[in-house]
N, C-alpha and C positions, 0 to 999 in steps of 0.2 A: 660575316655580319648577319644578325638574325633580324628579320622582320614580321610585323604583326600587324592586324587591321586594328585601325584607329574609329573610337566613336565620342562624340561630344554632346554636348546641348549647348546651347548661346545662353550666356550669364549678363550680369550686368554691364552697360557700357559692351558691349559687343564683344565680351571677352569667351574666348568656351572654356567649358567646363569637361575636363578629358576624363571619359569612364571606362577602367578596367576593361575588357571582353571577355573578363570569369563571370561579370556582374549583368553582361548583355544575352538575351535570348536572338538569337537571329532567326526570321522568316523566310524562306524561300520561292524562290517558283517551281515548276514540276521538273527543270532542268538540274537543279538544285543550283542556281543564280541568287544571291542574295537582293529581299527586294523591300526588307523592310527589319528595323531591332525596336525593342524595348528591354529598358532597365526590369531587371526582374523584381526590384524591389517595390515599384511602383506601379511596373505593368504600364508607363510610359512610353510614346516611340524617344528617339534618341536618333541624331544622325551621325549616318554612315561614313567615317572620314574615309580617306588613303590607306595602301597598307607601306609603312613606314617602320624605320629602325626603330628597335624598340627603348625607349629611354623612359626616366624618369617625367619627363616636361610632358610626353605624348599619355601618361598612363597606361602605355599599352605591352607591358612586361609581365613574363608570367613567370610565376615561383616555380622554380623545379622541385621543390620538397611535396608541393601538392600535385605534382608527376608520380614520383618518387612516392609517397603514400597510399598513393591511389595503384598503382602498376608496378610500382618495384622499380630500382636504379636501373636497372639490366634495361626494360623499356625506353626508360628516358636516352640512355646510351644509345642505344641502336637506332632510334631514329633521327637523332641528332646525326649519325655516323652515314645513317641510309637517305637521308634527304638530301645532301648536297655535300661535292668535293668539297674539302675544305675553303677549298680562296673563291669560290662563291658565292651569292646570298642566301642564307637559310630563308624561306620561308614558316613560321610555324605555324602546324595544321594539328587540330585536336583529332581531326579524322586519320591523319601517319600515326600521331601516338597511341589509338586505337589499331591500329594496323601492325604495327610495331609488336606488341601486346598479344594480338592473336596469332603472330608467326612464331613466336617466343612460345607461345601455349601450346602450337602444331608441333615440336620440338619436344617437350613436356610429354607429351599426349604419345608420342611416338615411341618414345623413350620405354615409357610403361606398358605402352600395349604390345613391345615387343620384346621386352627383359628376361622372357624364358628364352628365346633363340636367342638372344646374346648373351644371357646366361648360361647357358650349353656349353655354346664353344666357349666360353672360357673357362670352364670349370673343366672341360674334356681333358683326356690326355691327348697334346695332338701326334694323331700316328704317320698327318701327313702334314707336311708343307704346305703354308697360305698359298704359294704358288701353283702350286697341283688343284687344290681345289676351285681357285679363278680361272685356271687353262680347263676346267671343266662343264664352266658356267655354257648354259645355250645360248643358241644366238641373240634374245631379244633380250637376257640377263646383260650378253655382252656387252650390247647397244647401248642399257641404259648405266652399266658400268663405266665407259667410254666416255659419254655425256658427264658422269658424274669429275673425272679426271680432264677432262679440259676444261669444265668449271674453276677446277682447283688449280690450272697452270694459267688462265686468265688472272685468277685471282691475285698469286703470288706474282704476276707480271705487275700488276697495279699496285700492291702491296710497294712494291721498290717507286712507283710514280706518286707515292703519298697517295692513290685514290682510292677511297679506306670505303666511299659509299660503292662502288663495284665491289669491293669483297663482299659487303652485305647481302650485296643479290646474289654471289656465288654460295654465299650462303641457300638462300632460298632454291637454288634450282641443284644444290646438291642434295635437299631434304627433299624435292619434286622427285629428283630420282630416286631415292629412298624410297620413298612413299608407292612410286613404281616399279620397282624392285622387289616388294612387299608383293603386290597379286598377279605374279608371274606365275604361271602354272609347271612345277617340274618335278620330276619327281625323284630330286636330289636332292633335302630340303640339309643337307650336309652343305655345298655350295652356296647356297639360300645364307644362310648362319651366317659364312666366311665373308659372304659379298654385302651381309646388313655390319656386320662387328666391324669391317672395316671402311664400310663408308661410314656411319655412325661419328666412327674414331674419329676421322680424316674432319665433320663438319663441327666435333664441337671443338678443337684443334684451332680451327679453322675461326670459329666464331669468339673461341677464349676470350681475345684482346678486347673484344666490344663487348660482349655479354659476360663477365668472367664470374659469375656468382651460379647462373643456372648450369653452366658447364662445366664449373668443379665439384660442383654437387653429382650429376649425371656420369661425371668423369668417376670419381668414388663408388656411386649407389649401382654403376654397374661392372660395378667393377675391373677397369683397364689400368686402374693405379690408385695412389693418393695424392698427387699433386702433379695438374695439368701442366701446369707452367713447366714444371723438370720436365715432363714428355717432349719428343723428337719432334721438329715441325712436318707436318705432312709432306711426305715428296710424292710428285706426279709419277703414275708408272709408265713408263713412254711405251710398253710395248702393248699396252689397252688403247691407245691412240692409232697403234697401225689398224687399218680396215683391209682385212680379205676382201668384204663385200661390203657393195654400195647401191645402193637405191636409184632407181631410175625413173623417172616418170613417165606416163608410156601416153601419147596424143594420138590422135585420127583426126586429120585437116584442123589442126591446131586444138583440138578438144581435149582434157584431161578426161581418160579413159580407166587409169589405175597406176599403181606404181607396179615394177618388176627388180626384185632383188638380183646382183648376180655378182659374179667375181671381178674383182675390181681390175686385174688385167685382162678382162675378155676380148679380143678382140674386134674390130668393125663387125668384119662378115656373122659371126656369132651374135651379137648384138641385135642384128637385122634379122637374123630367125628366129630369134627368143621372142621381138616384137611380131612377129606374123604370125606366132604360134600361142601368142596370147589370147584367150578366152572372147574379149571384146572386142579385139582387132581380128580376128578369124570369123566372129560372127558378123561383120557389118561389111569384109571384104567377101562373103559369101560366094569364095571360091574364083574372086575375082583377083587377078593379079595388081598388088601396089605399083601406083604410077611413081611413086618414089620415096624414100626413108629417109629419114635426114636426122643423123645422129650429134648430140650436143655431150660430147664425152664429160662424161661424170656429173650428165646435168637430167638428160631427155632423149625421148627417141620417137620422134615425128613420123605418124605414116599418112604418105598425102594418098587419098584413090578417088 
C-alpha cells in the first residue's frame, strides 16, 4: 500500500476541499519538520492533513508518468523496489525519487569514466585466467573484493525471501565497493581491470530486474554482450569470503588505540605480543609491564596497565 501526505482547505458547510501535493509548496523548520504549505497557485496556506493511502477521495495520488518524464522508468522502479518490502507500506517521498536518480546517475557516471579499463580487458587477448588475476589482487583490493561478494550472497538470500528492497542496497554497497576499488594504489593495474569488469558485471546483473533499461544499455556499450537477460546470474565466489586475515582492534584500559591486522588463526599467546609491541600500547606502557591482556577472539585485544 502506498501512502502520501494529505492537504485541504475547509469549503463550504464544513466540507474540505483535498489538494494534490504536486500543487502544494511545503515550508519547513531548520530540522527539515514540516511547519506550514501553500497552494502555489495562489500562494495561499492550505492545511496539513494526515499521511494516508493514496486514493482518489484524499487527492493525494501522484502520476508516475510525471516520475517517469522527469527521471526515467528506471527511477520510478527503483525506488519503488528500494523504499519498502513488498507486504509493507510504501511511504512516497519526492526526496527517495531524487535519491533514486542520483544512484542511477553514480552508476552512469562510473560506467564512463571507467570504459577504457574495462575496455581493455575485454578487448585483450586473455593470456591469463580471471582467477590468477583475483589470487593476485593486494590485500586492501582483496577486502573491498570480499565486501563486494557478500553483498551479492546477502542479496540473492533475499532474492529467494521476495525482499527485492535489500537487493537494492546490495546494489549500492557493491557500487561503494567499486568506487573503492577504483583509488587503490597498485601497481598492477592488469588486476585493477579484472576486479572493476567483474564487479561492474556482477552489479548491473544484479540491478537488471529493477533498473533494466540503464543496464542493457551499459551491458552493450561496454561491451560484455547484447542481451543481459541471456547472461548467467552472478554466483558468489565462496573462496573471496575465506579471510587469512582479520582486523583487531587494539584498547589500553578500555580506550580504542588502533586497529592490528594479523592471521586469522593466530594464536592467544601471539596475539598478546603483537598487542604489546604495538606503537601506542608500547608508548603508554613505557616499559612497564601489562597488568593484564584480555583477548576478544576475532573481535579485540584489551591491555589493562
Amino acid at each position: 500500500m502506498v501512502i502520501a501526505p494529505t492537504f485541504f482547505r475547509e469549503g463550504a458547510a464544513g466540507k474540505k476541499l483535498w489538494i494534490n501535493p504536486a500543487d502544494v509548496d511545503i515550508e519547513t523548520d531548520p530540522r527539515g519538520r514540516p511547519v506550514g504549505a501553500k497552494l502555489r497557485s495562489d500562494g495561499q496556506p492550505v492545511v496539513i492533513g494526515g499521511t494516508e493511502k493514496m486514493s482518489k477521495s484524499k487527492n493525494n495520488g501522484v502520476d508516475p508518468q510525471i516520475i517517469i518524464d522527469q527521471y526515467g522508468a528506471d527511477t520510478a522502479r527503483f525506488f519503488i523496489i528500494f523504499a519498502a518490502p513488498p507486504e509493507q507500506t510504501l511511504e512516497w517521498s519526492d526526496a527517495g525519487v531524487e535519491g533514486a536518480f542520483r544512484f542511477l546517475r553514480r552508476i552512469w557516471n562510473f560506467a564512463y569514466s571507467n570504459k577504457n579499463e574495462i575496455g581493455v580487458y575485454q578487448s585483450r587477448s586473455k593470456q591469463e585466467p580471471d582467477e590468477y588475476c583475483l589470487k593476485a589482487l593486494n590485500n586492501e583490493q582483496r577486502d573491498v573484493y570480499r565486501e563486494m561478494h557478500l553483498a551479492l550472497k546477502q542479496a540473492n538470500f533475499d532474492l529467494q525471501r521476495l525482499q527485492f528492497n535489500t537487493v537494492a542496497s546490495a546494489c549500492m554497497k557493491i557500487l561503494k565497493a567499486l568506487e573503492q576499488q577504483m583509488v587503490i594504489v597498485t601497481s598492477d593495474m592488469n588486476t585493477k581491470a579484472v576486479a572493476i569488469t567483474n564487479g561492474f558485471s556482477i552489479l548491473l546483473r544484479l540491478l537488471s530486474p529493477i533498473a533494466p533499461h540503464i543496464t542493457q544499455t551499459l551491458w552493450q556499450e561496454l561491451g560484455y554482450g547484447d542481451d543481459i537477460l541471456s547472461a548467467p546470474w552472478p554466483e558468489v565466489d565462496e573462496a573471496a569470503l575465506v579471510q587469512d586475515e582479520i582486523d583487531l582492534i587494539i584498547q589500553v584500559n578500555g580506550k580504542l588505540r588502533g586497529k592490528l591486522r594479523v592471521a586469522k588463526d593466530a594464536d592467544h599467546a601471539m596475539l598478546e605480543q603483537l598487542a604489546l609491541a604495538y606503537p601506542s600500547v608500547e608508548k603508554l606502557l613505557a616499559g612497564q609491564a601489562a597488568k593484564k591482556i584480555i583477548v576478544v577472539p576475532g573481535r579485540l585485544i584489551n591491555v589493562v596497565i
